[in-house]
GUMAR-933532 format. One record per residue (C-alpha): chain; x, y, z. Coordinates in pm, 1 decimal. Layout:
N
site cadena=A east=X north=Y up=Z
...
***
This chain:
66
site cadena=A east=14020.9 north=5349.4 up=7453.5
site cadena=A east=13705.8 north=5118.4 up=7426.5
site cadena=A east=13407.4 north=5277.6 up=7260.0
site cadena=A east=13104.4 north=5054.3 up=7319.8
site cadena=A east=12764.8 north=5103.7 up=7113.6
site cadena=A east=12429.9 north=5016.2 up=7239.4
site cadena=A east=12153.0 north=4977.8 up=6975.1
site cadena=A east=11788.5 north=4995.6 up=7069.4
site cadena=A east=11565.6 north=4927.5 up=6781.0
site cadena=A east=11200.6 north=4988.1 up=6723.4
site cadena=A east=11005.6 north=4816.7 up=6468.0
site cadena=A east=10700.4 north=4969.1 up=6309.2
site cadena=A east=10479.5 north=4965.2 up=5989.1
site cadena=A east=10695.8 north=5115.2 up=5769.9
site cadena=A east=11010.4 north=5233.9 up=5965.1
site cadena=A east=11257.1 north=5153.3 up=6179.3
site cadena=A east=11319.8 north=5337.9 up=6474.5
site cadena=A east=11702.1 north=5310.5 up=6554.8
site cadena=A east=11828.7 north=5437.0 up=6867.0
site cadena=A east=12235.1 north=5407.6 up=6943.2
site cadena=A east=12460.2 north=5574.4 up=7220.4
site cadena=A east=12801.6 north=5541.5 up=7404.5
site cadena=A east=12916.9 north=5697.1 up=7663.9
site cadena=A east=12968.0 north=5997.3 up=7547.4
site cadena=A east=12685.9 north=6053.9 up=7248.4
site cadena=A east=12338.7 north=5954.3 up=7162.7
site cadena=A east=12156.8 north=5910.4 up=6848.5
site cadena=A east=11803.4 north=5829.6 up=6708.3
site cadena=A east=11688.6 north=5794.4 up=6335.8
site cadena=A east=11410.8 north=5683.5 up=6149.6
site cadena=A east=11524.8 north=5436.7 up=5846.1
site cadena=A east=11240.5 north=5268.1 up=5633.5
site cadena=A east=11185.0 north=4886.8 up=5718.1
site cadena=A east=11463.6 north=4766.2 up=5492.1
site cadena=A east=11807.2 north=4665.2 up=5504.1
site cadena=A east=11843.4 north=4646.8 up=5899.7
site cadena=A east=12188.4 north=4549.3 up=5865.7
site cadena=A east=12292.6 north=4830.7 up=5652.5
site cadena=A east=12079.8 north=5087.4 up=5865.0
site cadena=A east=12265.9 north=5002.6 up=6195.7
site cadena=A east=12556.4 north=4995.1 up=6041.0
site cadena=A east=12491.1 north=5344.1 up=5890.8
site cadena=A east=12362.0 north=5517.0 up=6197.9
site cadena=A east=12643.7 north=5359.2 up=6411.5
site cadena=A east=12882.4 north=5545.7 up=6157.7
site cadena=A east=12677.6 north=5881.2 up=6197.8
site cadena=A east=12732.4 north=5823.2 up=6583.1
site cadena=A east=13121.0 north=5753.5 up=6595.9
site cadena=A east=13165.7 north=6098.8 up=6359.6
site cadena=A east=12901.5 north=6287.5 up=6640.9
site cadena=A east=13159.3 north=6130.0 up=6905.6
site cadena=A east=13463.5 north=6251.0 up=6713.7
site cadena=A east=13299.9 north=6562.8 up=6667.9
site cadena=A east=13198.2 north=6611.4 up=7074.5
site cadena=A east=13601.0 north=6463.3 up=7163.5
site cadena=A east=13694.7 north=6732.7 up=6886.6
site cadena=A east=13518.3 north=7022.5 up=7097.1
site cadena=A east=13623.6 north=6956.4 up=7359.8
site cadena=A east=14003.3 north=6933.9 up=7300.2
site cadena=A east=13947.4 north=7299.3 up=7141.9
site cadena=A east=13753.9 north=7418.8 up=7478.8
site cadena=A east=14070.5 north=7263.6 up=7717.3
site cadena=A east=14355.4 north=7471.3 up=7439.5
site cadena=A east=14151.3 north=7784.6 up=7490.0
site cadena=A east=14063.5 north=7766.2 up=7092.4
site cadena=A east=13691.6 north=7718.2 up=7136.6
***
């Protein structure tokens, strides 16, 4: 299975707004204006676990445990 991840990001003064979704999920955070790297990196994690979480779900809806 291929699990692509789109990043929009928004600059400001003092943040960073990060926007990232698949197919399935979509996040936004706001990260102070530092470390971009480690910020997308960081909210990209927080998005796979959200999509583990929603694939997670729903296997428990289709058994008849959720």
């Amino acid at each position: 299975m291929k699990l692509e991840t789109f990043f929009n990001v928004i600059p400001s003064e003092n943040y960073l707004i990060i926007e990232a979704w698949n197919k399935h999920c979509k996040i936004r955070v706001a990260e102070k204006n530092n470390k971009v790297i480690y910020r997308l990196v960081k909210t990209a994690l927080k998005l796979y676990l959200k999509t583990i979480k929603t694939f997670y779900s729903l296997y428990l809806v289709r058994r008849g445990l959720g």
